[in-house]
C-alpha positions in Angstrom: 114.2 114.4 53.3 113.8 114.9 56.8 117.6 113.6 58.2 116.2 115.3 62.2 117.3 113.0 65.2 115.2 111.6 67.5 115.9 113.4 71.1 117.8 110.9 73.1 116.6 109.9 76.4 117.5 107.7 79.7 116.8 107.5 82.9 119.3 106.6 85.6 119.8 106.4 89.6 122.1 109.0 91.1 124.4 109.5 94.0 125.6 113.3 93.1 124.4 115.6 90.4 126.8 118.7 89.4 125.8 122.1 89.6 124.2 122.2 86.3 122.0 119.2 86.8 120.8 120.3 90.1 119.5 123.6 88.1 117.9 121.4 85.7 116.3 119.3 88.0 114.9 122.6 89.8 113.5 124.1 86.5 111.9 120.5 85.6 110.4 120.4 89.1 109.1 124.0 89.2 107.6 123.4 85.8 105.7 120.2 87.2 104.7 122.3 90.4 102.9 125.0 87.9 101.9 122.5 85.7 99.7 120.9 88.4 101.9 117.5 89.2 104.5 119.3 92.3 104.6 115.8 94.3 103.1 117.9 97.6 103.8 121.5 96.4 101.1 123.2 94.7 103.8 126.6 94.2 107.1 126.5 93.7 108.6 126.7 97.0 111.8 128.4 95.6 115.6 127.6 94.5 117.5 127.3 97.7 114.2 125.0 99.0 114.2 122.5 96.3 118.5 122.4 96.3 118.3 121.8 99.9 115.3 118.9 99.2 117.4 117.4 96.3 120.3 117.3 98.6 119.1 116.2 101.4 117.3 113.6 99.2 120.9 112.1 98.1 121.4 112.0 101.9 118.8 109.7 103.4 119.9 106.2 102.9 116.2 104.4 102.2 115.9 107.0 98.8 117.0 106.2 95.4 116.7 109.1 93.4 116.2 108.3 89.8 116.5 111.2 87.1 114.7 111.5 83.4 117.0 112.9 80.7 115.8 114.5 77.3 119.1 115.4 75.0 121.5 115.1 78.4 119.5 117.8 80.7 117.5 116.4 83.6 113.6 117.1 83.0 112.3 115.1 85.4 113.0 112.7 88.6 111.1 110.0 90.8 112.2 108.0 94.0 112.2 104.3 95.2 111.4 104.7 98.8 112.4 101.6 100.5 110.8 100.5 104.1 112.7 101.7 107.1 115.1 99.2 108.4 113.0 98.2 111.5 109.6 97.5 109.0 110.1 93.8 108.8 106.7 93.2 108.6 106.9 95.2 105.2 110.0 94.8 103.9 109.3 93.5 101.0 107.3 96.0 99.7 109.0 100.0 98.6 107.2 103.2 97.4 107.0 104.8 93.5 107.1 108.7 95.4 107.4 112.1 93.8 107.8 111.2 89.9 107.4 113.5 87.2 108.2 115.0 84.0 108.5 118.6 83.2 106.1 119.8 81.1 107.5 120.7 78.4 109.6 117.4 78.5 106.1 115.0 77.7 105.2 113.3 75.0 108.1 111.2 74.6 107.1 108.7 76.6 109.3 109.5 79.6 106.6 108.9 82.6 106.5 104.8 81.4 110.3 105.1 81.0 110.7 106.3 84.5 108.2 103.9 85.8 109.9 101.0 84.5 113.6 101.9 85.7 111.9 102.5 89.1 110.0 99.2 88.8 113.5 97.6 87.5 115.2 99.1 91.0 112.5 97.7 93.2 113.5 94.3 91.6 116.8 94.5 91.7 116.7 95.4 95.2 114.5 92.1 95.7 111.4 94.1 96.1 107.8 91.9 95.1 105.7 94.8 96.0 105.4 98.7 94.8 103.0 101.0 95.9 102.2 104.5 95.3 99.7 107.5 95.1 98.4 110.7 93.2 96.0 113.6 93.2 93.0 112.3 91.8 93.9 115.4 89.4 96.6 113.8 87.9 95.0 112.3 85.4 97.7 111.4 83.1 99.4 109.5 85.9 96.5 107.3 86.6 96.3 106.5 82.6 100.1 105.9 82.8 99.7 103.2 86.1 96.9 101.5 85.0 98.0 100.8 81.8 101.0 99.6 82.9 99.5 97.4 85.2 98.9 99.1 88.5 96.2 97.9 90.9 93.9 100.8 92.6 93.1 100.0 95.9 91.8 102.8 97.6 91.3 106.2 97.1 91.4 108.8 100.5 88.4 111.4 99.9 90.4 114.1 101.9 94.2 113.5 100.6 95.2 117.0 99.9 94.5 120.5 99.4 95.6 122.3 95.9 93.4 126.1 95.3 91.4 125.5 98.3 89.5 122.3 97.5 90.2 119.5 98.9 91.0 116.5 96.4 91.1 112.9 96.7 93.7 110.7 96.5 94.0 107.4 94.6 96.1 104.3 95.9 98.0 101.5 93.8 100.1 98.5 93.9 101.9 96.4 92.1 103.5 93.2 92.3 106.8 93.3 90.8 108.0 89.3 91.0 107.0 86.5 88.6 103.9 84.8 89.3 102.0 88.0 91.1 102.7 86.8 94.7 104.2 87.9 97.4 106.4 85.5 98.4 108.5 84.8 101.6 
């Protein structure tokens, strides 16, 4: 009889992370920077660099920094960008940026877990719009947003540069509010 228990996961906004989680969330991200999906790093750029990101994430007051747990330790994170203050013309819409799952974290359905409480935070901050973009690359991310529902709109043939060759970028929205409009 096999009496194992299922890993237990959530995902959830923070404001402050102790000492321990900020390690965690460094080892998750410089997994998913070796592993190919390093949100604009293609090596890890170090400990005291990511702290000092993480930190300074916490800091700026448009970022909600949303973290992936697998048993209690942080394995992966993602951000709801929202538009600067003086964007009216876009404020209604925010940004899915820098999400991932450490590698050794997948397969547990984490990514669409993340999505969702990101989606869930756009709402609740009265968002009808998310966008975001990945490396063409990623290819696991773009199964992940299309299935759940995300729009491709573009795709930039010169959007980054990971090993020396340049790699295209793809561009998706969603609309987050009952109905699929954007409404005033």
């Amino acid at each position: 009889m096999n009496t194992t228990t299922p890993p237990t996961q959530s995902v959830e906004r923070v404001s402050s992370f102790t000492e321990d989680e900020l390690a965690d969330l460094c080892e998750a991200t410089d997994a998913a920077i070796i592993g190919g999906g390093g949100f604009g790093w293609v090596s890890p750029p170090g400990r005291q660099a990511l702290e000092r990101y993480f930190r300074g994430v916490l800091l700026v007051p448009e970022r909600e920094l949303f973290v992936v747990r697998l048993d209690g330790r942080i394995v992966g994170s993602g951000q709801l960008v929202r538009p600067p203050r003086n964007n009216e013309a876009q404020a209604f819409a925010a940004q899915l940026m820098h999400a991932f799952i450490a590698p050794y974290a997948r397969g547990h359905g984490l990514a669409q877990l993340l999505t969702q409480r990101i989606e869930d935070g756009a709402r609740a901050f009265g968002y009808h719009v998310l966008n975001l973009d990945v490396r063409e690359t990623q290819t696991a991310a773009i199964r992940l947003y299309e299935r759940m529902g995300y729009i491709r709109m573009a795709v930039h043939p010169h959007y980054a540069r990971v090993g020396g060759k340049t790699v295209r970028g793809i561009f998706y929205y969603k609309l987050l509010q009952p109905g699929g409009r954007v409404t005033s």
